[in-house]
N, C-alpha and C positions, 0 to 999 in steps of 0.2 A: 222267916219268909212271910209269916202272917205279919207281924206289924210292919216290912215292906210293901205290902199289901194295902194295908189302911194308909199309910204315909203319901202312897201312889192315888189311892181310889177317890178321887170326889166329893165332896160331905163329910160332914163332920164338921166339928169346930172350925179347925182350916176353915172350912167354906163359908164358916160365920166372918171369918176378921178378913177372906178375901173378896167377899162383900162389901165389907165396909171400905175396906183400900178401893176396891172399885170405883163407888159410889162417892169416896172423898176424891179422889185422883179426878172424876169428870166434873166435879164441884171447883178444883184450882185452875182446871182446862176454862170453866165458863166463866169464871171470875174476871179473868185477864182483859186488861183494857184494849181491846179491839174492838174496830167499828164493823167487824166484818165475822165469820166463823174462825176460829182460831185452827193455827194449820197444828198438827201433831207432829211434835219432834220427836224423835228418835226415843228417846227414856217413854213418853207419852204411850208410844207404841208397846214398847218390852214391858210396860207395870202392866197395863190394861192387857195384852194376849197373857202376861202372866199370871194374872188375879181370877183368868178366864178358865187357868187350867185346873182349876180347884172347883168351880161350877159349872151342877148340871145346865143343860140347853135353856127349859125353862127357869130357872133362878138368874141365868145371863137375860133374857128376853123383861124379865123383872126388874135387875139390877142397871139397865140402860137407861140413861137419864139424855143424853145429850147428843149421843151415839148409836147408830140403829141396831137391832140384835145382829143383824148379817155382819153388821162394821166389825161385832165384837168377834163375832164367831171365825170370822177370814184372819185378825189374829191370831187368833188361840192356833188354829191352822195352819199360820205362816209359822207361829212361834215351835211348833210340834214339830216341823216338817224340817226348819232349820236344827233340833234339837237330836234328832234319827240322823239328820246329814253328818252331824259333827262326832257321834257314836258309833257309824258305818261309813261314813266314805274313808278311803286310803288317803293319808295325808299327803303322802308324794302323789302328785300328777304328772303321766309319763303318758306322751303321745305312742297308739298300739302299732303294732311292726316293729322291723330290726332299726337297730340304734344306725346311722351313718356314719362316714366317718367324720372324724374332729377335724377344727377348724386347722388345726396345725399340721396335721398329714395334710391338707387337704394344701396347706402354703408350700409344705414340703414337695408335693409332687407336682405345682404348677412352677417352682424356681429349680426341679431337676428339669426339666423341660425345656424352660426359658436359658439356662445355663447351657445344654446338650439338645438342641433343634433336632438332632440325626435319633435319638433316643425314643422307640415307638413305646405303644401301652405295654408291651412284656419284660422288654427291658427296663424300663420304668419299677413293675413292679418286681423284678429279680431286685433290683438295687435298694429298695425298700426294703424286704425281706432280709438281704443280707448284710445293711448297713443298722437297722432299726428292729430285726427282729418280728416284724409285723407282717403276718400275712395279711395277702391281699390279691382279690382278685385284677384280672386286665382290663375285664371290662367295666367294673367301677373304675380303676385308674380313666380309663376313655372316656365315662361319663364323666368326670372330676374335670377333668381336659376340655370337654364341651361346651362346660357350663362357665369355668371360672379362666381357661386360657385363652387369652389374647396374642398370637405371634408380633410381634415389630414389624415394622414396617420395612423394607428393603432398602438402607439407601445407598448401599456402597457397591450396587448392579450395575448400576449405570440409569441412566433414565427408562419411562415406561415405555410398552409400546403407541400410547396414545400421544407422549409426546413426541418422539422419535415420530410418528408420522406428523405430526404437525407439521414438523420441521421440514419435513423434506415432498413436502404435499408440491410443490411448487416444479418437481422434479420424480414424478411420483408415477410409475407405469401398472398398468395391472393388465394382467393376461388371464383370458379367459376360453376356457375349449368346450366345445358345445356339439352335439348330436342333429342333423336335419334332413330331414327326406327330401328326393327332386320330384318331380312332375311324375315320373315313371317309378316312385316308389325304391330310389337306390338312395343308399344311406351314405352321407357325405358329413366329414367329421370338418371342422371349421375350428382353428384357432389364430387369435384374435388380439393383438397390444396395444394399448390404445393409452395415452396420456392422461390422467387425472384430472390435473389441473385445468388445461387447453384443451380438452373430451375429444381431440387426436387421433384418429387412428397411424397408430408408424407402422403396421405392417399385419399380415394375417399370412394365412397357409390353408390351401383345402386339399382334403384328402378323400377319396374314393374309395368307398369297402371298408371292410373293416379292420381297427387298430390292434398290432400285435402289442 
């Protein structure tokens, strides 16, 4: 544990030759033929927060030729922080709460559906249970149904009723029965047929008092 200790701590020889890697490393960064500050790639980054981790605060502040102490010190930082992350975090990443269900149950129960129209969310999920083994609740079946079922379209009903009035708009009556007070407050019930198309009246009926 003691020489993990020196191996780990700061100074010492180490800190002599990661000085020098330092100090050669921002020596081939300022060499390079550019008219402008050379950008750091990637190795640039990992040698320099690496050579950082060997020296203390002031020997970085020293050891900065080209690069401001903070530049050095935010990777030694990054480099630590990425170093704990890959030591402590769980490898697998699994979003928190209950797992859903899979994409194939989920195919499975929008084509017993589309297959069986008359088939609600209980029956649905008896069939699942005792065809597959898998429980499952109705009312996930129902959300499942929600979100991913589309019924067909109806075409073997006959037409809608938007077009069916189209059609027959031309020959079209509508009846309407309505409530109206007289002069002296007596309640006269009034219905009324009247043509569509030609705004028609074919006929009406009033009634006195009230309707059984």
């Amino acid at each position: 544990m003691t020489t993990l200790a020196k191996l780990l701590d700061p100074g010492g020889a180490k800190a002599i030759v990661a000085d020098s890697l330092l100090v050669k490393q921002q020596l081939l960064i300022i060499n390079r033929s550019r008219k402008r500050a050379p950008n750091l790639s990637v190795i640039d980054r990992f040698l320099l927060g690496f050579c950082s981790l060997f020296l203390r605060r002031h020997h970085i502040r020293r050891s900065a030729i080209i690069l401001r102490p903070l530049t050095l010190l935010r990777f030694h930082k990054a480099l630590k922080q990425r170093k704990y992350r890959l030591l402590y975090t769980s490898r697998k990443k699994s979003k928190p709460g209950p797992k859903g269900p899979s994409q194939e149950l989920i195919l499975v129960i929008v084509e017993m559906k589309q297959r069986n129209p008359g088939y609600g969310c209980p029956k649905i999920a008896e069939q699942i249970s005792t065809l597959f083994g898998i429980d499952i609740n109705k009312d996930v079946v129902q959300r499942i149904l929600a979100n991913y079922y589309y019924p067909a379209p109806d075409t073997d009903g006959g037409p809608s009723w938007l077009t069916f009035i189209g059609h027959v708009k031309d020959s079209l009556w509508s009846v309407d029965l309505f409530r109206c007070e007289s002069i002296l407050l007596k309640t006269h019930w009034v219905l009324v047929v009247m043509d569509q198309f030609t705004r028609r009246i074919i006929g009406f009926g009033v009634h006195a008092g009230d309707v059984d």
